[in-house]
BALOBA-1460 file (C-alpha; in Angstrom, 3 decimals):
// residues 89
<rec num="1" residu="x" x="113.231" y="122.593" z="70.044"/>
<rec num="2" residu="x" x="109.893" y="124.078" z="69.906"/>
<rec num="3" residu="x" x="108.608" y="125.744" z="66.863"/>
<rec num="4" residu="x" x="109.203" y="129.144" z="67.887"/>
<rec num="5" residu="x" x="113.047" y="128.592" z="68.662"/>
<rec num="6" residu="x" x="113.607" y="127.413" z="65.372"/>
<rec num="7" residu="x" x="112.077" y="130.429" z="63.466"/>
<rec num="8" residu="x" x="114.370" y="132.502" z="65.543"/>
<rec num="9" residu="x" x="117.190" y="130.393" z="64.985"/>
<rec num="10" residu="x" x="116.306" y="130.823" z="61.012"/>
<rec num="11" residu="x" x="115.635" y="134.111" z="61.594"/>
<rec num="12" residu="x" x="119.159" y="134.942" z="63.077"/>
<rec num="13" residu="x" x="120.549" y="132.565" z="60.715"/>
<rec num="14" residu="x" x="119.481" y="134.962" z="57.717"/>
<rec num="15" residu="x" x="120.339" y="138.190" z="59.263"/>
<rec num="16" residu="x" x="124.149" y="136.700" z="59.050"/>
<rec num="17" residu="x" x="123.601" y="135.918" z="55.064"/>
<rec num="18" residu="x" x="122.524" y="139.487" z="54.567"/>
<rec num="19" residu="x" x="125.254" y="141.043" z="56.630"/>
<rec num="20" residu="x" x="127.431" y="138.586" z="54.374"/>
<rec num="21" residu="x" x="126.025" y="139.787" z="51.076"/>
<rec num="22" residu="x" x="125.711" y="143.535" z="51.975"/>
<rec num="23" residu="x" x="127.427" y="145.678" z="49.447"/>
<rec num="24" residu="x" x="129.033" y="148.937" z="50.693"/>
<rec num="25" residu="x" x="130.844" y="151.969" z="49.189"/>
<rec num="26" residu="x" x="134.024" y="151.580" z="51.187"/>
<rec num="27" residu="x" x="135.719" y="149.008" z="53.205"/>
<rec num="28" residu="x" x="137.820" y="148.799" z="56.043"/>
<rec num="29" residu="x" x="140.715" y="146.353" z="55.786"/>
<rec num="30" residu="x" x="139.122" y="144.039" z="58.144"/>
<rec num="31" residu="x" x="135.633" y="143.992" z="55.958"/>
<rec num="32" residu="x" x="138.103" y="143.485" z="52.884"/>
<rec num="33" residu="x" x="140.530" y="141.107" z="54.231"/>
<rec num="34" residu="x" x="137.449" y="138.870" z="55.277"/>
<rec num="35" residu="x" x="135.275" y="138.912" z="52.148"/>
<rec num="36" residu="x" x="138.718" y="138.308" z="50.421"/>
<rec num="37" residu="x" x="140.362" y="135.283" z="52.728"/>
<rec num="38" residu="x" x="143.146" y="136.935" z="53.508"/>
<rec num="39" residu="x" x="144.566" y="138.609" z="57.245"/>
<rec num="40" residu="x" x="144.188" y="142.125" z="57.949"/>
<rec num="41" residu="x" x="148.136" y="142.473" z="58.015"/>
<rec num="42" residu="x" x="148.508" y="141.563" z="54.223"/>
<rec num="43" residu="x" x="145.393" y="143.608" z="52.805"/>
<rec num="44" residu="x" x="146.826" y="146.684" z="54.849"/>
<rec num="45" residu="x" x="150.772" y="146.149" z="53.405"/>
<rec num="46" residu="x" x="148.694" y="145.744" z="49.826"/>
<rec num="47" residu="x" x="147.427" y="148.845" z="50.217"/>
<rec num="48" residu="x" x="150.911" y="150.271" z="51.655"/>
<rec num="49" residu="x" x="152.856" y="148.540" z="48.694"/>
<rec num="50" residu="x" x="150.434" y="150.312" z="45.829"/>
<rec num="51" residu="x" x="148.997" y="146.619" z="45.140"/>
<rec num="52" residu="x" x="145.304" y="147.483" z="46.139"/>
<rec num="53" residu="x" x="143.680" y="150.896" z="44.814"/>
<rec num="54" residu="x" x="143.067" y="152.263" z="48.079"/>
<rec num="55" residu="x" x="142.909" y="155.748" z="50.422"/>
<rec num="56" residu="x" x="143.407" y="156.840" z="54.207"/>
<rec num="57" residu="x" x="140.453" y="158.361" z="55.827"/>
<rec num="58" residu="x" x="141.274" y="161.399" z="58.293"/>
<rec num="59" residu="x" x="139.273" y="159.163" z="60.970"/>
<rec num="60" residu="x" x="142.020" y="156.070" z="62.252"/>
<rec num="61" residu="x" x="143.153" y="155.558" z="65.617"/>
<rec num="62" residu="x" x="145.314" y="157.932" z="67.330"/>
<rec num="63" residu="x" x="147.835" y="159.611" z="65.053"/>
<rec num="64" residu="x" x="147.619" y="156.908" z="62.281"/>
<rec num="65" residu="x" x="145.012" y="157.245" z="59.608"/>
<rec num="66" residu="x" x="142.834" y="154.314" z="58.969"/>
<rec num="67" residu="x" x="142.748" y="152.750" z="54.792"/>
<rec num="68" residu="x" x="139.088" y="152.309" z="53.381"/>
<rec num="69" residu="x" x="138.791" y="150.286" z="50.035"/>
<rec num="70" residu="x" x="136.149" y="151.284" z="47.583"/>
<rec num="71" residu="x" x="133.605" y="148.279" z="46.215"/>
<rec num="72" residu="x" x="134.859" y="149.042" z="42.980"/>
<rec num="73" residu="x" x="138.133" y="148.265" z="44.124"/>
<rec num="74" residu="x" x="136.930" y="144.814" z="45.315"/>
<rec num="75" residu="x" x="135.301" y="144.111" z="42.065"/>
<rec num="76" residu="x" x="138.785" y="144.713" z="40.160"/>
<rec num="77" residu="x" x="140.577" y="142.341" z="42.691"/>
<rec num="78" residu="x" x="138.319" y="139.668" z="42.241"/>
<rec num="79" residu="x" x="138.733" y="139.851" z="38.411"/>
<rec num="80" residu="x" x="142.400" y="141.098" z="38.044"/>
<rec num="81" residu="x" x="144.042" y="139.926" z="41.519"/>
<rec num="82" residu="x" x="146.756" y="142.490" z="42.680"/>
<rec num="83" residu="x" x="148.174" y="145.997" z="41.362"/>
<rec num="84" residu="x" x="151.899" y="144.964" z="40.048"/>
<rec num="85" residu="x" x="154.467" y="146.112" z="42.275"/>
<rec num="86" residu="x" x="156.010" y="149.075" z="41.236"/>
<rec num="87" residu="x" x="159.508" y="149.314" z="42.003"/>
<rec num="88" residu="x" x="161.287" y="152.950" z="42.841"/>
<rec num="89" residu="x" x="164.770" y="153.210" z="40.660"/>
């Protein structure tokens, strides 16, 4: 591999660690469910059960709205872990 190929190769290589480390205002449940290890399915029932602090945007597909998770939000989960479940009597 000629020089040139591996400073693009670097290059690209970087441009992933940034994308990694970018911080954002709100998530979607895939950003979220990735940066926490966890599948898509469970961060969106979190969010359903009351266990993650987060909101429906009017944007989603079709007739469903779509859940966005502030940073803040992340920051709590990574010190607290999980809402408690709150059961209905």
């Amino acid at each position: 591999m000629d020089l040139e190929g591996r400073l693009e190769r670097i290059e690209s290589l970087l441009v992933c660690l940034v994308d990694r480390q970018t911080i954002r205002e709100y998530y979607s449940i895939e950003q979220f469910a990735q940066l926490i290890g966890k599948s898509d399915f469970t961060v969106r029932e979190y969010c359903r059960l009351g266990r993650l602090k987060a909101a429906k945007k009017s944007s989603g597909r079709g007739a469903y709205a779509a859940w966005t998770i502030s940073h803040e939000e992340l920051l709590r989960y990574q010190k607290e872990g999980l809402l408690p479940l709150k059961l209905h009597a």
